[in-house]
DRENLOKE-86885 format. One record per residue (C-alpha): z, y, x; residue in three letters. Coordinates in steps of 0.02 Angstrom, whole numbers, plus 50000, padded with zeros to 5 digits. Example, Ala and Ser with C-alpha at 12.3 -4.5 7.8 and 13.67 -1.06 7.14 Angstrom:
2
+-------+-------+-------+-------+
!     w !     v !     u ! nukol !
+-------+-------+-------+-------+
! 50390 ! 49775 ! 50615 !   ALA !
! 50357 ! 49947 ! 50684 !   SER !
+-------+-------+-------+-------+
end
This chain:
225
+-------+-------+-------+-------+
!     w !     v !     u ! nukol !
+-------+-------+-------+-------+
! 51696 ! 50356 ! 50981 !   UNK !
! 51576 ! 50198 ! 50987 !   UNK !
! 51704 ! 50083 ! 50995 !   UNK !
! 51744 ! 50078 ! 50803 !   UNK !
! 51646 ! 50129 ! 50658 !   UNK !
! 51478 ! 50070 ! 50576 !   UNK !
! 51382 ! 50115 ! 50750 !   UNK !
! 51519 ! 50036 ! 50874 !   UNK !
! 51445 ! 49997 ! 51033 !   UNK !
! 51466 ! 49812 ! 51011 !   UNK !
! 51350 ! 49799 ! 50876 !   UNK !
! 51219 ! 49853 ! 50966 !   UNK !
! 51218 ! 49743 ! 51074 !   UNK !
! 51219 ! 49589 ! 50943 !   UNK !
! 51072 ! 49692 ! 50876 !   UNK !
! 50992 ! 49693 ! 51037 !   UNK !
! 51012 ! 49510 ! 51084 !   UNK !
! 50951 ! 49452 ! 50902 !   UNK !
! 50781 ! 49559 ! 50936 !   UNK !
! 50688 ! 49393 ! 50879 !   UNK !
! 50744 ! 49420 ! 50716 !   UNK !
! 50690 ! 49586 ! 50691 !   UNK !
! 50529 ! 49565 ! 50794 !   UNK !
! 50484 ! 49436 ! 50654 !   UNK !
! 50506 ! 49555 ! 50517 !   UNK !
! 50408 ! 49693 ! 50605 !   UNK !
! 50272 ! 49579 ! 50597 !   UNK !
! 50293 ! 49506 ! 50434 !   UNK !
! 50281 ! 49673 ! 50382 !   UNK !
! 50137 ! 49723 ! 50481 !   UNK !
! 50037 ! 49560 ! 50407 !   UNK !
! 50077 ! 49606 ! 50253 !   UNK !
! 50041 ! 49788 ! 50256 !   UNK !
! 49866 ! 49760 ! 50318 !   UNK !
! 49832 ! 49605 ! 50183 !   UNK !
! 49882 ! 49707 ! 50054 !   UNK !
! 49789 ! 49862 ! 50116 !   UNK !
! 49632 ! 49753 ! 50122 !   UNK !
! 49667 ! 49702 ! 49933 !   UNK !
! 49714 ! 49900 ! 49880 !   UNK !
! 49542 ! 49952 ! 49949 !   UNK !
! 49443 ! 49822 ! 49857 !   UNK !
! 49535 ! 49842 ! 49692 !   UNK !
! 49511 ! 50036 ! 49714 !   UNK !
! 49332 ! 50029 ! 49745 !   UNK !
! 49288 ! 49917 ! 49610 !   UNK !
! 49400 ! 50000 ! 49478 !   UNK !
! 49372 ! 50183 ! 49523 !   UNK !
! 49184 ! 50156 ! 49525 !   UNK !
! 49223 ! 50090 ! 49348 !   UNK !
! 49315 ! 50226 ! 49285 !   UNK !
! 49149 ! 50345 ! 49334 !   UNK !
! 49037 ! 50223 ! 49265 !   UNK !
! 48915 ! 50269 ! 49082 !   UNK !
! 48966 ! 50111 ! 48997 !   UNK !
! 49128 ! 50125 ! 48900 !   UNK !
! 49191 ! 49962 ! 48926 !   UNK !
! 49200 ! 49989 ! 49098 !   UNK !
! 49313 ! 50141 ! 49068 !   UNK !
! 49412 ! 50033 ! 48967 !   UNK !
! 49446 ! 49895 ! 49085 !   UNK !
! 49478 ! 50039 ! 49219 !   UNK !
! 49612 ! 50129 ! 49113 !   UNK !
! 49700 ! 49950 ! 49064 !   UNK !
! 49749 ! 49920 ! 49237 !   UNK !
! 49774 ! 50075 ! 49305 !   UNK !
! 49911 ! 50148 ! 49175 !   UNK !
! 49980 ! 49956 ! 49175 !   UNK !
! 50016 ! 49971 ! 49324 !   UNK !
! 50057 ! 50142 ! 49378 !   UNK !
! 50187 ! 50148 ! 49220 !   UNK !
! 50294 ! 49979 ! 49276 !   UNK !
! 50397 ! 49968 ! 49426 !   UNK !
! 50352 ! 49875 ! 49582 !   UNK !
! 50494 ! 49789 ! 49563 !   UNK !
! 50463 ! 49703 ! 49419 !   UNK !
! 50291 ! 49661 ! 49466 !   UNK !
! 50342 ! 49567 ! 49619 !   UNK !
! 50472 ! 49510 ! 49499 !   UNK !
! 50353 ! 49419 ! 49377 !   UNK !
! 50228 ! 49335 ! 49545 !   UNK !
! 50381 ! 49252 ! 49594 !   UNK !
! 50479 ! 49193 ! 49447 !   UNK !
! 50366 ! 49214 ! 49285 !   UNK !
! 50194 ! 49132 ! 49371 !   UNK !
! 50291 ! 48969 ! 49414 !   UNK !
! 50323 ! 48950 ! 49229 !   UNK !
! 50131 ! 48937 ! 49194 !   UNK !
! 50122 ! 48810 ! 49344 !   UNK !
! 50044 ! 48943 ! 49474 !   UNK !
! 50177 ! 48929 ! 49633 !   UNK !
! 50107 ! 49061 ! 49759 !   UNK !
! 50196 ! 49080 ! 49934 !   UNK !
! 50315 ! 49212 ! 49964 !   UNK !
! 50183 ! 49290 ! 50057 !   UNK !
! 50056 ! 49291 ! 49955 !   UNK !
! 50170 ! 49347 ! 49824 !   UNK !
! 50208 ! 49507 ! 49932 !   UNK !
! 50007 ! 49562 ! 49987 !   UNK !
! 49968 ! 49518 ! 49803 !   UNK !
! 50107 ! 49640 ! 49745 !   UNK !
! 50085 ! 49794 ! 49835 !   UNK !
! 49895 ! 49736 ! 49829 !   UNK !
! 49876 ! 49771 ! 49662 !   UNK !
! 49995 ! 49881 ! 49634 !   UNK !
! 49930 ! 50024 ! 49754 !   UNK !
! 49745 ! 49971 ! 49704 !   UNK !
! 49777 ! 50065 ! 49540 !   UNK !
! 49821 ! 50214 ! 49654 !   UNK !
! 49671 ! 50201 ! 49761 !   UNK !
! 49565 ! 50173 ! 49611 !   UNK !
! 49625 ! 50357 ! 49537 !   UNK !
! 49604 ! 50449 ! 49719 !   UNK !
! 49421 ! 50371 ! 49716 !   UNK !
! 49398 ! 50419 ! 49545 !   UNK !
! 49429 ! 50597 ! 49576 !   UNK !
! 49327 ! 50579 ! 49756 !   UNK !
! 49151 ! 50509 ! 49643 !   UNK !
! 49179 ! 50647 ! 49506 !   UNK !
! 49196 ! 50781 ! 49634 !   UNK !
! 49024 ! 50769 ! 49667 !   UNK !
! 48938 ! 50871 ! 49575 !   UNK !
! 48835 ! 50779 ! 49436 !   UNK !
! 48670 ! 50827 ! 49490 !   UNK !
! 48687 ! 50690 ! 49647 !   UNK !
! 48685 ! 50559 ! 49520 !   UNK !
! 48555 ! 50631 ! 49437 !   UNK !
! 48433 ! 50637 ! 49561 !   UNK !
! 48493 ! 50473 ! 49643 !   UNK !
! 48428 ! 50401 ! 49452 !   UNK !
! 48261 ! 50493 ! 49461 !   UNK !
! 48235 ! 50423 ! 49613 !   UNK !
! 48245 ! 50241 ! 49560 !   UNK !
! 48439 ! 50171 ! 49611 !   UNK !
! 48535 ! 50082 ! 49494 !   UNK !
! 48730 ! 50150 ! 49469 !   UNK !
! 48797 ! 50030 ! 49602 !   UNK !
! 48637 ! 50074 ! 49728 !   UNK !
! 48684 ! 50274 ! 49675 !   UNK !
! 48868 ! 50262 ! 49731 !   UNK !
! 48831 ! 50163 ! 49882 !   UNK !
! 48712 ! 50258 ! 49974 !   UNK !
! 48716 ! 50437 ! 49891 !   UNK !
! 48903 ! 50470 ! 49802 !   UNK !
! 49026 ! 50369 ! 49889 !   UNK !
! 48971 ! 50445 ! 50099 !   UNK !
! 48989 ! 50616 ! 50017 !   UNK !
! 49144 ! 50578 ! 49930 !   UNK !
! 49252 ! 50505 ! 50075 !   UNK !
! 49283 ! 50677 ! 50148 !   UNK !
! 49375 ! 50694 ! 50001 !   UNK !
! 49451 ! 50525 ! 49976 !   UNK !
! 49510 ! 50504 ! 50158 !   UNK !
! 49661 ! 50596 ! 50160 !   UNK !
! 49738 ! 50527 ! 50003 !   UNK !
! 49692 ! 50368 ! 50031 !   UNK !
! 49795 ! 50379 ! 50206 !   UNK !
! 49950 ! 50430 ! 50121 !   UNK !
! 49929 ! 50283 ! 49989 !   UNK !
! 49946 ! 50171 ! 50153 !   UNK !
! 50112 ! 50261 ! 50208 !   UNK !
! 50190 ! 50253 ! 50048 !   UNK !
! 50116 ! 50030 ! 50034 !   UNK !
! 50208 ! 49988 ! 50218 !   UNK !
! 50371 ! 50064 ! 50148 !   UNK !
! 50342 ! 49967 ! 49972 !   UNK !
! 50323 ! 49793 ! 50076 !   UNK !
! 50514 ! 49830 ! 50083 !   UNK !
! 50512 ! 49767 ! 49893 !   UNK !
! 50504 ! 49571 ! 49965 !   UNK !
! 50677 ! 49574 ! 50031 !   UNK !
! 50694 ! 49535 ! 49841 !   UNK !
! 50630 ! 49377 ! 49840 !   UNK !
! 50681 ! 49327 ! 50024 !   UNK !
! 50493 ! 49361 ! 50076 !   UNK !
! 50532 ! 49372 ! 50285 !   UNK !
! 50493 ! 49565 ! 50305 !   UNK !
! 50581 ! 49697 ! 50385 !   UNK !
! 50701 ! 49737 ! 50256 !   UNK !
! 50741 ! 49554 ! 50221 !   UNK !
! 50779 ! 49493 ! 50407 !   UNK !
! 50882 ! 49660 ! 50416 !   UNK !
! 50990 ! 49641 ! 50270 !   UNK !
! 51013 ! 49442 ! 50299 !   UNK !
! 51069 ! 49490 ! 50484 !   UNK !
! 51204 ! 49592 ! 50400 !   UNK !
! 51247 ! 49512 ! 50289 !   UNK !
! 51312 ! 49375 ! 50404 !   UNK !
! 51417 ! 49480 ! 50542 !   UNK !
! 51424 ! 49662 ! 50441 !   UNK !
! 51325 ! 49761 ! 50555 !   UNK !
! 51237 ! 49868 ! 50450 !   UNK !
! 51244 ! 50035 ! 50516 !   UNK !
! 51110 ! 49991 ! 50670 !   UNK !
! 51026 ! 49849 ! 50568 !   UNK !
! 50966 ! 49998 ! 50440 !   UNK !
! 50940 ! 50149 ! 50600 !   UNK !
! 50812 ! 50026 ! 50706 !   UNK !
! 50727 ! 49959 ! 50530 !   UNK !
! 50717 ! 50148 ! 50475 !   UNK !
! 50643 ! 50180 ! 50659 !   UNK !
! 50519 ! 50055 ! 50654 !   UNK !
! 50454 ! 50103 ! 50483 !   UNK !
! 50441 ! 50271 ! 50557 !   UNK !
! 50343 ! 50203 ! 50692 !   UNK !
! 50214 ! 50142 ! 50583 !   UNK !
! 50237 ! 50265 ! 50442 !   UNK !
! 50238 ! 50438 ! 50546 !   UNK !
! 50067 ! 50407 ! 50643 !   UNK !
! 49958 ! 50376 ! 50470 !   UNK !
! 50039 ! 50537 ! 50398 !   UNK !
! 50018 ! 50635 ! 50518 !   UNK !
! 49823 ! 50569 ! 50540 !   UNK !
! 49821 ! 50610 ! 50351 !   UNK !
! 49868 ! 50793 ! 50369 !   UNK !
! 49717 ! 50803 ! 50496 !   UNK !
! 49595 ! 50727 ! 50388 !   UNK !
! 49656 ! 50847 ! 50261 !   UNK !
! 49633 ! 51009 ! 50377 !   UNK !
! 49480 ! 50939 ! 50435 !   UNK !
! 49406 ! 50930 ! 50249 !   UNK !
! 49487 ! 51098 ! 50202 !   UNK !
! 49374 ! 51171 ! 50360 !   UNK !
! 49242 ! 51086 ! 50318 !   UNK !
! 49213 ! 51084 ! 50129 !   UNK !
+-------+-------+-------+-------+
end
């Protein structure tokens, strides 16, 4: 039975003696992830504080960005980093390229599941927050924003699920990750059937814990409201 077929015992055990190879897309991945995490957060804070803000403009900006780039693929934007920016003499790193895609492409995400955290709160918090003497920025801090992450939590975990499984996008452009080191092993001996299981496992291993910490934050919040 496992001496034939796309899971033939033999393959496994190239897989398993090649581990260095797939160890240093795990971690590629991993970097990555977290990066571009780090860059989703900021983005979202900034622009769904924006989209709550009085002045217009701000809206404006806020909008711009966010149906940019929730209405083009991923794939595309990766895409332009690493072929259309050389053109205008900006030559980022393959990993750059990568954090800065999913980056700012799951920023615009974060920035809508903040949006809809701040304007969950009812009005008058602002309000009183004014009369008091903050500014907008001093309001959100310290008044809006530690009432709205109850809210914001559990959304904001499944945004990170669904940005480690988009890091597979940088196989595209040969950017070291998971998917990459997996389909160039392959690609050289034909061994995809356990190159794709252990990838799919080890995205599960990362993937699975955050979702399921996500449903708890959700049933925590729902018992809680």
């Amino acid at each position: 039975m496992f001496e034939t077929g796309p899971f033939a015992l033999f393959k496994w055990e190239k897989l398993f003696s090649d581990w260095r190879i797939f160890a240093e897309g795990f971690f590629t991945t991993i970097s990555v992830s977290f990066l571009g995490l780090l860059l989703a957060l900021v983005l979202g804070l900034i622009f769904g504080v924006l989209a709550t803000s009085q002045f217009r403009s701000a809206k404006i900006i806020n909008r711009i960005y966010v149906e940019f780039i929730q209405n083009t693929p991923l794939v595309i934007q990766v895409f332009f980093l690493y072929n259309g920016l050389p053109h205008l003499d900006i030559v980022l790193p393959v990993f750059a390229v990568g954090v800065i895609g999913v980056g700012v492409y799951h920023g615009a995400y974060i920035a809508e599941v903040i949006r809809a955290g701040i304007q969950a709160i009812h009005r008058g918090q602002l309000e009183a927050a004014y009369s008091q003497g903050f500014t907008f920025w001093q309001a959100m801090r310290y008044i809006i924003l530690p009432q709205a992450k109850i809210i914001i939590f559990p959304p904001l975990t499944n945004q990170a699920v669904s940005l480690i499984k988009n890091t597979s996008v940088m196989a595209m452009v040969a950017g070291g990750d998971l998917m990459y080191h997996a389909d160039s092993w392959s690609s050289n001996n034909l061994y995809y059937g356990p190159a794709y299981v252990v990838v799919g496992l080890l995205y599960l291993s990362l993937c699975l814990p955050l979702a399921r910490f996500a449903d708890y934050l959700e049933r925590k919040a729902k018992m809680n409201p």
